[in-house]
N, C-alpha and C positions, 0 to 999 in steps of 0.2 A: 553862427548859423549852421544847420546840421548840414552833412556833407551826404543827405537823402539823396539819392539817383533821381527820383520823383521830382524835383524841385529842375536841378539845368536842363531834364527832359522836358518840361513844360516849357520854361522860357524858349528853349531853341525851339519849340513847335508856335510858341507866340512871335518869337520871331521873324520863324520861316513865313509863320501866317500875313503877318504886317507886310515882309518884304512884299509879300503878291497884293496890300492892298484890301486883302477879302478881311470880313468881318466875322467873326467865330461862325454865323449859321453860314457864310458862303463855305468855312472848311469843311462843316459838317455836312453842307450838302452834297461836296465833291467827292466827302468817303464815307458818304452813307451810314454817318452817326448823326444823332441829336445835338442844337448847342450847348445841351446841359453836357453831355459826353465829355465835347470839344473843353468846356470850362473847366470841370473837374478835372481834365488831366493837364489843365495848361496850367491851374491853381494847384497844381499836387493835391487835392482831394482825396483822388482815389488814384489806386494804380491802377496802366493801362491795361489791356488784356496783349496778349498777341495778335490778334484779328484786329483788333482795333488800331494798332500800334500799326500794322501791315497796310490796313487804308488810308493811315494818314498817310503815311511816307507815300504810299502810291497816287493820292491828290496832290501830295507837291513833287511828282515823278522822279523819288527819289527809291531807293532800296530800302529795305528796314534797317540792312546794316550799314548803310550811310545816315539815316537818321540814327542811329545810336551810338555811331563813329565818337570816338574822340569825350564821350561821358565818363565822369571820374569812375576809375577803375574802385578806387576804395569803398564807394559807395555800399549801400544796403540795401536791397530792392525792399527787403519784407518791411524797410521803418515806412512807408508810406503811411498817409494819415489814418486809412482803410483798406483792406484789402479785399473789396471788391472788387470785379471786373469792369472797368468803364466798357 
């Protein structure tokens, strides 16, 4: 499995999402993305952008640098599947 940033980024955001219960459109409601947004970054799709990245962590009232705490250092951001901005 590739050691993509994109990929445990998404899990912990599906994670975080599950723990609250809410369903991709309640996250996207709460950080004022779409649930396609929410899917493709949770899918590694697409990388996220920083504004994007900044609303989620602030719908689960976290920092951005506690959302990205602890992601493998090795990683590559630019291998994501696209490099568009979610």
């Amino acid at each position: 499995m590739a050691t993509d940033i994109c990929i445990p980024l998404g899990k912990r955001i599906r994670a975080l999402r599950m723990k609250r219960g809410w369903m991709q459109v309640d996250l996207a409601a709460h950080a004022g993305l779409t649930r396609e947004t929410i899917s493709n970054i949770e899918l590694a799709r697409k990388e996220a952008g920083v504004r994007s990245l900044h609303a989620i962590a602030t719908a689960f009232s976290l920092t951005l640098a506690q959302l990205l705490s602890g992601l493998d250092k090795r990683s590559k951001p630019e291998q994501c599947k696209e490099t568009k901005k979610a």
